[in-house]
C-alpha positions in Angstrom: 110.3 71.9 104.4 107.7 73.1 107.0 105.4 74.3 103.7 106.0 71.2 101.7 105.2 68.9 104.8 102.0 71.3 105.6 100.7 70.4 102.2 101.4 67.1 102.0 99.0 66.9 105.5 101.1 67.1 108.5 99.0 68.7 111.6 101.9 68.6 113.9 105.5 69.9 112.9 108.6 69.3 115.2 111.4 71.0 115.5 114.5 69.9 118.1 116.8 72.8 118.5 119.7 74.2 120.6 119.6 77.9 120.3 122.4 80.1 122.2 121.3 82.5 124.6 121.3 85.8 122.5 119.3 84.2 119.3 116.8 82.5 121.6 115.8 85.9 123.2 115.5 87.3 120.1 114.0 84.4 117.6 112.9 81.4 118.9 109.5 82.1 120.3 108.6 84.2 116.8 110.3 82.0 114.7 108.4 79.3 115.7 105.3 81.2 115.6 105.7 82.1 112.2 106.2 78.4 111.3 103.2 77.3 113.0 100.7 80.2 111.8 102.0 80.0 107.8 101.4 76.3 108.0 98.4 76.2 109.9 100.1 73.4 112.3 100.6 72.7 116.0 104.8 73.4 116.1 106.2 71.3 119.4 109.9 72.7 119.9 112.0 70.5 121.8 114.7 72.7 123.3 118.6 72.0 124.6 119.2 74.4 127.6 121.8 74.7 130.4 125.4 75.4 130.2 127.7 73.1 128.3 131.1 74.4 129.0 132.8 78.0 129.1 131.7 79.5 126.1 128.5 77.7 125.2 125.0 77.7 126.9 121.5 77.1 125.2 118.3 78.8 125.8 115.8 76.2 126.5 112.4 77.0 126.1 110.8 74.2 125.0 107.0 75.2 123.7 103.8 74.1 121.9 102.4 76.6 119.3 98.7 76.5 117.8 97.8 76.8 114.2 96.8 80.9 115.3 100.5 81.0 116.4 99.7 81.4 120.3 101.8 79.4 123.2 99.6 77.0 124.3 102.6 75.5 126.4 106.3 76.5 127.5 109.0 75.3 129.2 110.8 78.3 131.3 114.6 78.1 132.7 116.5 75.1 133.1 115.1 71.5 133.1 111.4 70.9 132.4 108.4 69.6 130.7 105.0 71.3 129.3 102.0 69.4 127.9 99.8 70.7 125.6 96.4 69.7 124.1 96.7 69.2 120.1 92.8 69.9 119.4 92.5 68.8 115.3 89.0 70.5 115.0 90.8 73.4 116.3 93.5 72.9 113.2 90.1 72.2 110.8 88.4 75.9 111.6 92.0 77.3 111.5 92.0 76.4 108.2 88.4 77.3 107.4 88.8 80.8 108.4 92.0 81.4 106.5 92.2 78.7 103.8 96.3 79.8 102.9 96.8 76.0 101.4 93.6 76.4 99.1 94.9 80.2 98.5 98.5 79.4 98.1 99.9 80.3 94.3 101.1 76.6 93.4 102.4 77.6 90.1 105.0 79.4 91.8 105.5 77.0 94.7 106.1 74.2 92.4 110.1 74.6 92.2 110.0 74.8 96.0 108.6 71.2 96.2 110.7 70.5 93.2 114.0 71.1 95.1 112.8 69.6 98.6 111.8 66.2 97.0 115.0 66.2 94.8 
């Protein structure tokens, strides 16, 4: 979805999420990341946190991610807010340097956008 929305010319992607503990140590920050760097967008990541009864607690985290795939803003424990800049000239030599939309092999993307639009 994050590819197909990337070519149709999003600059900003959003993803709300609610990650547990253990799998927001270990993938949210890279996950996110990734998304941002093979779509060439700004990712903003809203983030659940805190503890929600016995057995259940969220990471939190909230964060802003560049088209290069570096934090430009992060939320850290418990509850909070984090501004970022969202520079589009930024986004336009991003692309420049490493065109991956112009570069991308459509013919075998095609049954990707195929199946997403279905």
């Amino acid at each position: 979805m994050s590819l197909l929305l990337a070519g149709q010319g999003a600059d900003i992607l959003t993803f709300p999420s609610a990650f547990t503990i253990p799998t927001g140590l270990a993938h949210w920050e890279v996950l996110l990341r990734a998304r941002a760097i093979e779509t060439q967008c700004y990712v903003v990541a809203a983030a659940q946190t805190g503890k929600h009864n016995e057995i259940r607690q969220t990471f939190g985290h909230a964060m802003v991610v560049d088209p290069w795939g570096a934090v430009v803003a992060q939320c850290h424990e418990g509850t909070d807010l984090c501004l970022a800049q969202i520079d589009h000239k930024y986004i336009d030599e991003v692309r420049h340097q490493i065109p991956v939309h112009r570069n991308r092999r459509h013919d075998l993307y095609s049954e990707i956008k195929r199946n997403c639009v279905s």
